[in-house]
N, C-alpha and C positions, 0 to 999 in steps of 0.2 A: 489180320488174325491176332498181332500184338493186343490188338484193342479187343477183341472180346476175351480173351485169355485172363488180360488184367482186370477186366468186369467179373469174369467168374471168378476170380480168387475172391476181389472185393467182398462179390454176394455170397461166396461160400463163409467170412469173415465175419458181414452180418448175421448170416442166420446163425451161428455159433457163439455169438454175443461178441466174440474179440475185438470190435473195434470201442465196446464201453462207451466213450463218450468223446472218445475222440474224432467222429465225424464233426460232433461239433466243434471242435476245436483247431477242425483242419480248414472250418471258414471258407466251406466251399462255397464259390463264384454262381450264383442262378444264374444259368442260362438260360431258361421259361421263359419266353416273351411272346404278350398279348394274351387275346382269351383262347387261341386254340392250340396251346400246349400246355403242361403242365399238371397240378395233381387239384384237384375240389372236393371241396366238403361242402356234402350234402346237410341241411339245417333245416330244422321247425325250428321256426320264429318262437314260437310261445313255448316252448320248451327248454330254450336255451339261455338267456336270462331278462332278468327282469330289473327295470331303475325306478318302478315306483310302487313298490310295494303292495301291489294287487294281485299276485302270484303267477302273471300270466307273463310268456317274455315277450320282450318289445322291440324296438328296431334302435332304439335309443341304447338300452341295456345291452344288444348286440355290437353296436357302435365301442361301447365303453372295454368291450371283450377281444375285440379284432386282433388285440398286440398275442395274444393268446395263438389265434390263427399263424399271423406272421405281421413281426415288427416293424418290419420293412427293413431292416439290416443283416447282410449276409455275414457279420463280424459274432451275431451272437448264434447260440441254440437252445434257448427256452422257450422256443418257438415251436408251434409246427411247421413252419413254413409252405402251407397251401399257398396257392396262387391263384386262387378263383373258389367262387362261394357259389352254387344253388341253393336259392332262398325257395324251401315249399312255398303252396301259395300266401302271398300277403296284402289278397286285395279282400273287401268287404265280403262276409258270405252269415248264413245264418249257423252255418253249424262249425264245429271246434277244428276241423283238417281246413278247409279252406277251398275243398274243390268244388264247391255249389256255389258259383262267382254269383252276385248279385250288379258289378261294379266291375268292367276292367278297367277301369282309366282311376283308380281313388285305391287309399290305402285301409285298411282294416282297422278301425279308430280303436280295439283293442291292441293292437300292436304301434300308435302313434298317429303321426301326419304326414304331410308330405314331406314338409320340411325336416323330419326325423328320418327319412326315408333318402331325402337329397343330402342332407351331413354325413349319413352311414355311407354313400355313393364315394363322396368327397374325400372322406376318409381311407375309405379301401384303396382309392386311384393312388394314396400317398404312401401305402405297402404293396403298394405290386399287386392288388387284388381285384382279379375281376370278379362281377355278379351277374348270374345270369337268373330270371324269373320262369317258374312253374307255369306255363299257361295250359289251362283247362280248357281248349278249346272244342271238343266232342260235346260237351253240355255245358248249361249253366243253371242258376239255381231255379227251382218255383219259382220266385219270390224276384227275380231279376224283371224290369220294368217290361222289357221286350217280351219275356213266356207272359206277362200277366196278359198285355193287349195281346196276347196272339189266343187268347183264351175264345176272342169272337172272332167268328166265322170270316165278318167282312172286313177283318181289320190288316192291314200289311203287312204286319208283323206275322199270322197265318202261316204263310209259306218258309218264315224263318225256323220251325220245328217240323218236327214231323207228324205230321198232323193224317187221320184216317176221322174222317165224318161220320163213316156209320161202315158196318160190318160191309155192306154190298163196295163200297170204295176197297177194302185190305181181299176182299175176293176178287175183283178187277185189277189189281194189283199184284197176286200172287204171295200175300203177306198171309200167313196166319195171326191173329188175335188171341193163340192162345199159349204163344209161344215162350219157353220158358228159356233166360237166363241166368245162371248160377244161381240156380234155386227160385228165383222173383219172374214174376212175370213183363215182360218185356212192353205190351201194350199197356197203358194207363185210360180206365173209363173216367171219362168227363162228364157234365152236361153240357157239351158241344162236342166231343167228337173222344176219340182215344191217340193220345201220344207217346210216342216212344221215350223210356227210360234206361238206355241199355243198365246200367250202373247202379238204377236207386230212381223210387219214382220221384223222388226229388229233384232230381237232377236229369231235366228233358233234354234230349238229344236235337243240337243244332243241326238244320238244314244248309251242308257247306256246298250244296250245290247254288243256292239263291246267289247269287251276284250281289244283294244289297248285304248278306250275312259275312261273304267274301270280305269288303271291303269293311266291314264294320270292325272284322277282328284284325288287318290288317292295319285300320287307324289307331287302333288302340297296342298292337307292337309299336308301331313308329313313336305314339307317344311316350313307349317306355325307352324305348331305346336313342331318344332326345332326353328323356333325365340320364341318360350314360351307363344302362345298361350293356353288358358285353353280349347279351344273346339269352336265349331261352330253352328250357327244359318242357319239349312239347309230350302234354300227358294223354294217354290212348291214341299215338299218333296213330297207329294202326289199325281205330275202330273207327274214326270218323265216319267214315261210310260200311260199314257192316253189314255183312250181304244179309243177315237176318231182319233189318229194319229198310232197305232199298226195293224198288220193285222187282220182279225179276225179270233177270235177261239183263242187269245192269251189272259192270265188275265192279265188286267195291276194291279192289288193288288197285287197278288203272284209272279210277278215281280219285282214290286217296295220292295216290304221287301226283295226280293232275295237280291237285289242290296245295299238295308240300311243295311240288316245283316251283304251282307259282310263287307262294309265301315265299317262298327262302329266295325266290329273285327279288321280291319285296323288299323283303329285309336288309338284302344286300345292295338294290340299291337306296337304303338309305344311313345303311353301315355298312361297306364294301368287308370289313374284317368279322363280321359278325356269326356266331359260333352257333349251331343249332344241333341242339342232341335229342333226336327222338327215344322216346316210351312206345317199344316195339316187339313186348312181351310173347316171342313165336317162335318158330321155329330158325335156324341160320337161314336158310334157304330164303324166310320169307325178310328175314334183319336187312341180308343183304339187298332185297330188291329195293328196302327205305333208303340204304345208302344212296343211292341214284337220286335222292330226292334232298336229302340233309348232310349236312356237315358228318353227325357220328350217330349211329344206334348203340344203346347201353346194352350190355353182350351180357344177357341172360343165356344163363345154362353156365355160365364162367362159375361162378360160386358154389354152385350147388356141383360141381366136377371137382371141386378143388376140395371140397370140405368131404366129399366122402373120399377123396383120395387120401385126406390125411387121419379120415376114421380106419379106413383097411390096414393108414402104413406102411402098401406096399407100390410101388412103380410101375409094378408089368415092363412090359417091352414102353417104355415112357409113354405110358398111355395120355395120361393129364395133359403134356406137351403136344402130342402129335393131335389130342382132339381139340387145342385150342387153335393150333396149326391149320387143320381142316377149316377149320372157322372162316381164318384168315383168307385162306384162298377162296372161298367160297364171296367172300368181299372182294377181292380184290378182282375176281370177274364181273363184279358188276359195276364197279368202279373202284380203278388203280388207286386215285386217291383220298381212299375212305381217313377216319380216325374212328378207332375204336377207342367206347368208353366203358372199361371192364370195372367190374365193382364184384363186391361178398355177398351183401343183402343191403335190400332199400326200405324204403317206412311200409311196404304193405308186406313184407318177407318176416320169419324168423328168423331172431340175429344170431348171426354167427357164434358168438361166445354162448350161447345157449346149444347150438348144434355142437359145436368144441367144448361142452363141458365147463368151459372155462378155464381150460388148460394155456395156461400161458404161453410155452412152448408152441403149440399147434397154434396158437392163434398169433403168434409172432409169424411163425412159416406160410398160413395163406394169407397175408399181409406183405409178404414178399413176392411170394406168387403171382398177385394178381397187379400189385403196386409197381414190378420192376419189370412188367411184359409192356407191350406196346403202346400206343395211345395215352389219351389222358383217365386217369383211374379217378372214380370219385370214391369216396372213404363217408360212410351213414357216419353223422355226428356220434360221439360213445365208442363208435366201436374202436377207434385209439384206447381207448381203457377198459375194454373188456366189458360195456353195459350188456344186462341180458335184456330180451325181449322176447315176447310169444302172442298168440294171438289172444285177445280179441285187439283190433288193428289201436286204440287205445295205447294199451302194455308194449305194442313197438315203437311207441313217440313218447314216453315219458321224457319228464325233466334230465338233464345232462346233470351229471354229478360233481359241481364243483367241488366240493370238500366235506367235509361232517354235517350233521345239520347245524344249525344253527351259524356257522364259521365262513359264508360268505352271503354279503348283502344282498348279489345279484341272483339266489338261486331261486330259479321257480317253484312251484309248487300246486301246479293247477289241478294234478291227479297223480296220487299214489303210487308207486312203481310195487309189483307184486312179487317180482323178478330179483331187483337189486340189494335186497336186503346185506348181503356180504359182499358186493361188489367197492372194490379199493378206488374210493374219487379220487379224481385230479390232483388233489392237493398232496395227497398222501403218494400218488404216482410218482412225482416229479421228484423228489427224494431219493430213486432207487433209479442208478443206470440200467438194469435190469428191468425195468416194469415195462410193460405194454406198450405205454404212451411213450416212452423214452425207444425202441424199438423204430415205432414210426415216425418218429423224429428223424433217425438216420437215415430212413429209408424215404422219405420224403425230401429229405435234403440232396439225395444219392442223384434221385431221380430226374430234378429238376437241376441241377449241374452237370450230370452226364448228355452232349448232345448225343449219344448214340441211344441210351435210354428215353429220352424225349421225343427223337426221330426215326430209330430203328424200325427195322422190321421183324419178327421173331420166328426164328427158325427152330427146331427140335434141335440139342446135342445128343446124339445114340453115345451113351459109356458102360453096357453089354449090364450094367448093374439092375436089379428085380428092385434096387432099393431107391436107387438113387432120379429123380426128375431130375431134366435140364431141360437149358434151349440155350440160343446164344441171341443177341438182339446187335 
């Protein structure tokens, strides 16, 4: 009880700004070790800087930025001190995000080579920093060599999409053809047959029942996680099989874990420590069934609970607490040793500082919230500084705001931010113990030195207050 006692003064210290600067100065010891503890920042490559002046960022330009992340020394604090990087995608594709893969085994020759790719590796491993990669594995692009041959009928590639011949096949089937998802139509007509696009008809939905599809996306983690990878951030893990695009009378749940069980035995045996964080955008009930299958599910519904608790202001009976609580146990029944991975908002969400106003105050406090609870938290690049963001999905990946314009060589410039026009960069951040980025500094550092904050579990504190949240870890 000593130990959470002196935790909650600490946290009650930060959020009132009274430690100023002297977490950094207290030179606290990481304890984070490996890829599956600690705190990550989420990155778009091409957003975040650039070493050759073509405005797009690159893997080299990120390489050059990493001391920025973490130095690798626990003596300084100009640092964030993350301990692990999710890189969006960074393999070849034709459009500007990168999830229409054309290529999983090669790098994106807008964002460099390999060998820019193996330095950036090389260099993280020498700060304490693991990287984990985006895999798109629900689809790939048109344009990838395998949907082209699978365009004919008799070709083996066929059964790697999902493919309907003709209208009397999706009626023996129990498919409709004219089936609508978020607004687009889910079937694609061909002149040879209609394929499934859950996402964008761009991007045809892989067949992970085929055994040959299986192993193809399995050879291509093995070969990311031989250049030293820490593990991967799987995207749509919970649509792979989507009962809308299967036939029916088939689960697509007890499919989809069929399929993550195997992978993640895959993976592990050929990284025994290898960290896998499902994209499991659903309900708790449904989060928790992924845990049985992966390392952590990213705990949607966390952000959007914490940002209207700090728009009302007020605590209730610790509601914030006890509903992430509920979360908790609802994992932990379907496996005791989950890790949850709590975040604000991610690249297809509006960012937090736009939902907070950009009150800096509020946006210190669910930075604490979500950063000092369980698991390992990832932190969307910017939002250490208060970037805004909104839709069209564009306007929430713009460039990271090193400093004024013109005032640093590596900042991008691919697309216009609509949003940031008064938003205080980095450079001008780091000046004021008070500012945003200086905030998560402490609490980053907090985090990854406390083992009970690293390893805890989190419980509600009841303190009878309408005002006050707590929990203890």
């Amino acid at each position: 009880m000593k130990k959470r006692a002196a935790l909650l003064v600490c946290f009650i210290l930060l959020c009132l700004g009274g430690c100023g600067k002297s977490a950094g100065r207290l030179a606290l010891k990481r304890a984070a070790s490996g890829a599956r503890e600690g705190v990550y920042y989420s990155l778009f490559v091409r957003s975040f800087a650039d070493s050759d002046g073509d405005g797009i960022g690159d893997l080299a330009g990120l390489t050059q930025k990493l001391d920025y992340l973490n130095d690798g020394s626990d003596e300084t604090d100009d640092d964030l001190g993350i301990t692990g990087i999710w890189l969006l995608p960074i393999f070849p594709s034709p459009s500007y995000h990168g999830y229409d893969v054309t290529d999983y085994c090669a790098v994106n020759p807008e964002y460099g080579t390999m060998e820019d790719f193996e330095k950036l590796i090389a260099e993280a491993r020498k700060r304490g920093i693991s990287v984990i990669l985006d895999l798109p594995y629900n689809h790939s692009s048109t344009e990838h060599p395998w949907f082209i041959s699978s365009r004919n009928t008799a070709d083996e590639h066929r059964s790697w999409y999902y493919w309907l011949d003709s209208p009397a096949a999706a009626v023996e089937q129990g498919i409709s053809l004219e089936k609508q998802i978020w607004g687009h139509p889910l079937w694609n007509k061909t002149e040879t047959g209609y394929y499934a696009g859950l996402f964008d008809k761009a991007m045809p939905d892989l067949n992970l029942a085929e055994p040959a599809v299986r192993q193809a996306l399995k050879d291509a983690a093995e070969f990311w996680l031989k250049k030293g990878v820490a593990g991967f951030r799987l995207d749509a893990a919970a649509h792979v099989f989507n009962m809308n695009k299967i036939p029916a009378g088939r689960s697509g749940l007890a499919d989809s874990l069929d399929w993550w069980t195997d992978f993640s035995a895959f993976c592990k045996s050929v990284k025994p420590d290898v960290y896998l964080v499902g994209e499991v955008w659903d309900t708790a009930s449904t989060r928790a069934a992924y845990m049985q299958a992966l390392d952590s599910d990213f705990h949607f519904d966390m952000g959007t609970a914490i940002t209207e608790t700090l728009r009302s202001g007020k605590a209730g009976n610790n509601n914030l607490a006890k509903q992430i609580y509920a979360d908790y146990l609802m994992y932990r029944s379907a496996y005791p040793d989950y890790i949850d991975a709590p975040f604000l908002t991610n690249h297809d969400q509006n960012r937090i500082a736009g939902m907070l106003r950009g009150d800096p105050a509020r946006l210190k406090l669910a930075a604490s919230l979500y950063i000092l609870t369980e698991g390992i938290p990832f932190v969307y690049y910017g939002e250490e500084i208060g970037m805004m963001g909104g839709k069209p999905d564009e306007q929430l990946r713009t460039p990271f705001l090193w400093a004024k314009q013109g005032a640093d060589r590596l900042q991008t410039h691919w697309i216009e931010s609509k949003y940031n026009a008064k938003t205080t960069p980095l450079a001008d951040q780091i000046k004021d113990a008070a500012s945003v980025v200086s905030h998560y500094r402490q609490l980053i550092r907090l985090k990854t030195a406390v083992p009970a904050l690293l390893r805890g579990r989190m419980e509600p504190l009841d303190t009878g207050s309408g005002s006050l949240g707590s929990y203890t870890m």
